[in-house]
N, C-alpha and C positions, 0 to 999 in steps of 0.2 A: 608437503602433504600431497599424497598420490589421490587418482580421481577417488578410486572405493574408500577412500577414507572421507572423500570428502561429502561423497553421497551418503554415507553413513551417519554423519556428523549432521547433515541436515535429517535426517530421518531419527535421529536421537532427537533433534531439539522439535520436529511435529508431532512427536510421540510425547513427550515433558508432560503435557496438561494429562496424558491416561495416569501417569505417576501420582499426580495431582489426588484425580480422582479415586483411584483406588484406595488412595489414605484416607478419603473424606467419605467413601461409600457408604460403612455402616452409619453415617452421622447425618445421611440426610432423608426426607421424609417422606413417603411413596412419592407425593406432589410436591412438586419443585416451583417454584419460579423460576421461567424461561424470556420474561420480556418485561421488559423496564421503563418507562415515560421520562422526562427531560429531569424531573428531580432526584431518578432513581431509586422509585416504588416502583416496588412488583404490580404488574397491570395485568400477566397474562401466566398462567401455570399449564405444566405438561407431565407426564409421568416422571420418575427420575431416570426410567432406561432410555429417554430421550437424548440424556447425556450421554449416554453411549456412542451416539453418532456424530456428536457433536465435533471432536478432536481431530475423527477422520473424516469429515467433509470437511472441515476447514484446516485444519493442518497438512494432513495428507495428501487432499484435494490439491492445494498449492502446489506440493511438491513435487506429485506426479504432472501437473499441469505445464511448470516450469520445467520440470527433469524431458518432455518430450515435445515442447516447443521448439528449441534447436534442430528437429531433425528434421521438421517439419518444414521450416522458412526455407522457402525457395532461392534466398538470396544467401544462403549461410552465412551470416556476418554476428551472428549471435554464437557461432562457435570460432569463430576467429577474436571474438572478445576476451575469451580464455578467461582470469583470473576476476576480470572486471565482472562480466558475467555472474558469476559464483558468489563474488560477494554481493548484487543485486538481492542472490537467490536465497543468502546467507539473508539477509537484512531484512527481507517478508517475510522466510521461513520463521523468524526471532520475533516480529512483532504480531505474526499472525498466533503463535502459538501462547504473547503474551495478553493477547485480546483475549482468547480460547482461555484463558487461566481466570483471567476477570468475570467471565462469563458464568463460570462453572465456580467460584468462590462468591460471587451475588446469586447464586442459585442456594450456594449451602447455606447464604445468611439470610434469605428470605428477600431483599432487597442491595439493591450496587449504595453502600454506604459513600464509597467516594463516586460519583460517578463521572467527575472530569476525569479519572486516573483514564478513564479510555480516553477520552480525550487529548489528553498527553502522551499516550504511547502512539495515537494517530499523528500526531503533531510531529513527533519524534517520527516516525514511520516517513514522512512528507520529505523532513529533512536531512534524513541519510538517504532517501532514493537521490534528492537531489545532488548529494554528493557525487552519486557517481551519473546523474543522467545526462551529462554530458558525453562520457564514455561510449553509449545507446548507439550504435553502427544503425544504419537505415534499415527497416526490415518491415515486416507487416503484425509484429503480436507484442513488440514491448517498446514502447515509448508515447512519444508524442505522434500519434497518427493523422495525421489533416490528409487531405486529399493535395495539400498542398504543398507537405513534407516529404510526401512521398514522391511528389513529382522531380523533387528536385534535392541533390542532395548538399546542395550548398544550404538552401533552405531548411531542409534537416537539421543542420550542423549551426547556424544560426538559433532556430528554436529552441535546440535543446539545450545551446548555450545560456540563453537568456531564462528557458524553464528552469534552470538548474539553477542560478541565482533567486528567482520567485522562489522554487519549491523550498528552498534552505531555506531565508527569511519568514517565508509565511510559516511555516512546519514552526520555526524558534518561537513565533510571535502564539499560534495556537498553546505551544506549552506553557508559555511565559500567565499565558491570561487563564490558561486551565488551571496552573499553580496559584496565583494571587488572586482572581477574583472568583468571590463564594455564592454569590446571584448565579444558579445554574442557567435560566432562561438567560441570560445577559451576557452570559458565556457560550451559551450554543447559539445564539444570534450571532455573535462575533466570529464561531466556527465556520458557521455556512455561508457568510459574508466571505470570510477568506478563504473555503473552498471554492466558492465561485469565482473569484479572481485567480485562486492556480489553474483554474481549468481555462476561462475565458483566455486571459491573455496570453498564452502560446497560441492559443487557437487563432485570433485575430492577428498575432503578429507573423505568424507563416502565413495568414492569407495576404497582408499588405508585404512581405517580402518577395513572394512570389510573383505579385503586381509589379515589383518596383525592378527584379529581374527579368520580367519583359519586354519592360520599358525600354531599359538599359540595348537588352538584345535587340529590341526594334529599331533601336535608337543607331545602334554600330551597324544595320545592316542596310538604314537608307543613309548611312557616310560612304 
């Protein structure tokens, strides 16, 4: 697959939810439901031409966001990633557009009837980045950024080694409990518990590596 196909291919699947919409237009009701509470009642309504911007701020948003970050990093290693890259771009472009679709079909039913299903596609989202966040070359706009990853890029390559095992596990473990348990509150406690933990721990363990290759350096230069 050459690049224009490939960018095509992502600009097909941020556009999916207008398809979406246009089928469901004449079927929904000036006022829409636009905001949902942990059970997934309508809490908050907007016009229905609100969904109109809905697909391109967040689909399109992405894509252009990603499509001109590479040309931007001063260290180009985000285009030396090449295929890996792509399918990062593939894999947010895919679950961004299937949030955007849940969004906009809980709008046409008046309320999100399943409302883990986001949940499980964030889950899923968790655990295909991690597949490839090892991949992640040092750079300043996509990965694990610490002040501490950045300094070093054996540290780098450690982090996101280790993120990349969290983010898979936690991402399986999010889907697993947004499938089987039906207490929503007991499920989104458990989400934000395990949010916290993918985010916390690369965080702290780039800051204790970076410590510990100090050390090390300090250590070989009064031998």
């Amino acid at each position: 697959m050459n690049k224009l196909s490939k960018e095509l291919l992502l600009i097909f699947i941020a556009l999916l939810p207008y398809v979406y919409l246009a089928f469901i237009w004449e079927q929904l009701p000036e006022t829409v439901a636009t905001h949902f509470n942990i059970e997934g009642k309508a809490d908050g309504w907007s016009s229905k031409n609100t969904l109109l911007y809905l697909p391109a701020i967040l689909g399109l948003g992405i894509y252009f966001l990603m499509l001109v970050i590479p040309s931007i990093d001063p260290k180009k290693k985000l285009q030396e990633m090449g295929d890996n890259f792509f399918n990062i771009r593939l894999l947010i472009t895919s679950f961004i557009s299937a949030i955007t679709w849940v969004i906009l079909n809980s709008s046409k039913e008046g309320g999100m009837e399943h409302s883990n299903l986001l949940l499980v596609i964030i889950g899923a989202m968790f655990a295909g980045l991690g597949n490839y966040l090892q991949t992640v070359r040092p750079n300043y706009f996509v990965g694990i950024r610490t002040p501490w990853t950045l300094e070093s890029e054996t540290v780098w390559k450690q982090t996101h080694r280790l993120a990349s095992k969290v983010w898979m596990i936690g991402g399986i473990i999010i889907v697993l409990v947004s499938l089987l348990l039906h207490n929503n509150k007991i499920v989104f406690i458990i989400f934000f518990i395990i949010i916290t933990i993918l985010v916390i721990v690369p965080v702290v363990y780039s800051y204790l590596m970076l410590k510990k290759e100090r050390v090390s350096i300090n250590s070989s230069q009064e031998e």
